[in-house]
C-alpha positions in Angstrom: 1.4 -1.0 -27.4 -0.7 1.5 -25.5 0.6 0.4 -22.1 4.1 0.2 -20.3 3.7 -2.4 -17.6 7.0 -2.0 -14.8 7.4 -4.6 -12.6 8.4 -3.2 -8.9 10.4 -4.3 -6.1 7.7 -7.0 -5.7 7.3 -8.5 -8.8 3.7 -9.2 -8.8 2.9 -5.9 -8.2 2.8 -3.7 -11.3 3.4 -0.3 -12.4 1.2 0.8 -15.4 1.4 3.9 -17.7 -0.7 4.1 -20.8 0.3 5.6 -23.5 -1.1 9.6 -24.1 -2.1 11.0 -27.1 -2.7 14.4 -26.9 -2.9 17.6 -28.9 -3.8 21.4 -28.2 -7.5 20.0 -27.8 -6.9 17.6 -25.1 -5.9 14.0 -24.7 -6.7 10.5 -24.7 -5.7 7.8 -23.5 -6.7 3.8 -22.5 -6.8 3.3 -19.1 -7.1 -0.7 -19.5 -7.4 -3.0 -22.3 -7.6 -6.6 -21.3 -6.1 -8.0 -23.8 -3.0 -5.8 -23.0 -3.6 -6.4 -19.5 -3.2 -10.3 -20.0 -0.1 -9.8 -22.2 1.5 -8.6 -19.1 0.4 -11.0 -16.8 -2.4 -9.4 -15.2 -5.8 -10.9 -15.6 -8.9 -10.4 -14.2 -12.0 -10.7 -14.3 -12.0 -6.9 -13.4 -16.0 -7.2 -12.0 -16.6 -3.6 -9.6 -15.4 0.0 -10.3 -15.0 2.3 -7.2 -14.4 5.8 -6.9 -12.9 7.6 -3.7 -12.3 11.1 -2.9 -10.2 12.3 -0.2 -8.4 15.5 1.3 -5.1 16.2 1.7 -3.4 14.1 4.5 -6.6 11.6 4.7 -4.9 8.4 4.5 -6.9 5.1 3.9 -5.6 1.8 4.9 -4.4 -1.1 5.2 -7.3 -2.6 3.5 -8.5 -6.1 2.1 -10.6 -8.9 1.9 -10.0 -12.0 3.2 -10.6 -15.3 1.1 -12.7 -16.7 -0.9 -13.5 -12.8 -1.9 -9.6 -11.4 -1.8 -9.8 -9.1 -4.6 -6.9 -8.0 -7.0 -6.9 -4.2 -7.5 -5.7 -1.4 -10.7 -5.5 1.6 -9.0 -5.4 5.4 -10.6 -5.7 8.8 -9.8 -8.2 10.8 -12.3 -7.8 13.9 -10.2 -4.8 15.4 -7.6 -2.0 13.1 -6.0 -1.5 9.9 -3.5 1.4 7.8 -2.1 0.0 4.7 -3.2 1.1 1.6 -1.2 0.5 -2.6 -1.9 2.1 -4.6 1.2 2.4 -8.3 0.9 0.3 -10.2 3.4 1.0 -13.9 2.0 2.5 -15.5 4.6 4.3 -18.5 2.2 5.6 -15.6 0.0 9.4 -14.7 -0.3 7.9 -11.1 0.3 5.9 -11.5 3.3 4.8 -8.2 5.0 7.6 -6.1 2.7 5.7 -2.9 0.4 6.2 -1.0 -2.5 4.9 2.4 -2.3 4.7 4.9 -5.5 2.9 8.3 -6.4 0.1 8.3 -8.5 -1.3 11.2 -9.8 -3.7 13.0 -12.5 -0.3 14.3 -14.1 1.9 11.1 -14.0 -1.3 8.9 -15.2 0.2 6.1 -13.6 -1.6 3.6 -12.2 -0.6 0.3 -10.0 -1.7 -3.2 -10.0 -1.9 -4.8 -6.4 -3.1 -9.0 -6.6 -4.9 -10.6 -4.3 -3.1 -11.2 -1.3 -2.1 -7.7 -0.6 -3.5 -5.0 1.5 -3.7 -1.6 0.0 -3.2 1.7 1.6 -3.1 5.3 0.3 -2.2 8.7 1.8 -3.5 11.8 -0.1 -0.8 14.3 -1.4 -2.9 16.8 -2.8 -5.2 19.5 -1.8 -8.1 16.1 -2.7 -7.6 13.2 -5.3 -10.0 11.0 -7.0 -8.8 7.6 -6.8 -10.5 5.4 -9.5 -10.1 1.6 -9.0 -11.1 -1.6 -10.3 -11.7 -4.5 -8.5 -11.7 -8.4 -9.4 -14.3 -9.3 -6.7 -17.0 -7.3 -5.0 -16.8 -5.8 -1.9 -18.3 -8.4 1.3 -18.5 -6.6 4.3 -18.0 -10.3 6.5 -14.6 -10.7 4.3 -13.6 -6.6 5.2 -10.1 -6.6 6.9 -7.1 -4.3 8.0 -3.6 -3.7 9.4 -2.8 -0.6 11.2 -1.5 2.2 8.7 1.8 2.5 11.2 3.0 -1.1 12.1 6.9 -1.5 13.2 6.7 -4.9 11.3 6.1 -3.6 8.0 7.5 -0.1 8.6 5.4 1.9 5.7 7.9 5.2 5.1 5.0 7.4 4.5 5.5 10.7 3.2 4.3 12.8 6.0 4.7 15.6 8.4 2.9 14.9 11.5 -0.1 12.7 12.2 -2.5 11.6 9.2 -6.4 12.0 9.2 -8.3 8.5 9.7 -11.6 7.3 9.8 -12.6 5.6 13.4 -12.6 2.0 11.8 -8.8 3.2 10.5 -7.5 4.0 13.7 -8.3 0.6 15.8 -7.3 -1.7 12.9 -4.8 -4.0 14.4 -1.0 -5.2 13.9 0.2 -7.2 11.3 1.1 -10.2 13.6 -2.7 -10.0 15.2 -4.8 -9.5 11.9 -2.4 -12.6 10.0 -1.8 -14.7 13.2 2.5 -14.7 12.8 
């Protein structure tokens, strides 16, 4: 199998590292097979690739789209490093508002699987990082929603000195409890 799919503290959430084959000229390696993909349990259809750039201590986040476009996400890093983080905003799940965060990173090759139903957030690690992700609906700007990067109820350990650097629309998203109506 070119894949090793981990299953995280929230099992729907998945940690993915492909298999590299490299020599003195390089490497190679798949980044996603579907039929591999479905073996483990995640399906798409995968239907919209986006690539981000950001500095170091940019972090982007809590993001998602609210049904009927909630979009599943495989996340990687083709360049640099980022604290990558899913949080659980289904409020009839066991794991309600509880995250997994992990670093991804051009050297680790890892990459993360977030469903639908969660809301994604990233902090940048390196000096910049490429993040390279697929998506299993496109982006609707009327579905576009957020939780605050820093909200006590889900209590994000984020791995940073100081203050972060956020866009305008990052810094007025609102709490958990106002965005989900708990």
């Amino acid at each position: 199998m070119s894949f090793n799919f981990q299953k995280t503290a929230i099992k729907e959430v998945i940690l993915v590292t492909p298999q590299l084959f490299g020599d003195d000229r390089g490497f190679f390696m798949e980044t996603f097979k579907e039929s591999a993909f479905k073996e483990a349990g995640i399906s798409g259809p995968f239907v919209q690739d986006n690539h981000s750039r950001s500095a170091k201590n940019v972090l982007r986040g809590l993001h998602y789209q609210k049904e009927p476009f909630a979009q599943a996400k495989l996340v990687r890093v083709a360049e640099g490093a980022i604290f990558d983080v899913a949080v659980d905003i289904r409020p009839a799940s066991p794991t309600f508002l509880q995250w997994v965060g992990v670093e991804l990173s051009a050297e680790n090759r890892r990459q993360l699987y977030i469903p639908a139903g969660f809301a994604h957030g990233f902090l940048t690690l390196s000096e910049s990082a490429d993040l390279i992700y697929k998506v299993t609906n496109e982006y609707h700007p009327e579905a576009d929603a957020g939780i605050i990067w820093n909200d006590a109820d889900i209590g994000i350990k984020w791995p940073l000195a100081g203050r972060p650097i956020l866009s305008a629309k990052d810094e007025k998203q609102p709490a958990a409890k106002n965005a989900l109506g708990f």
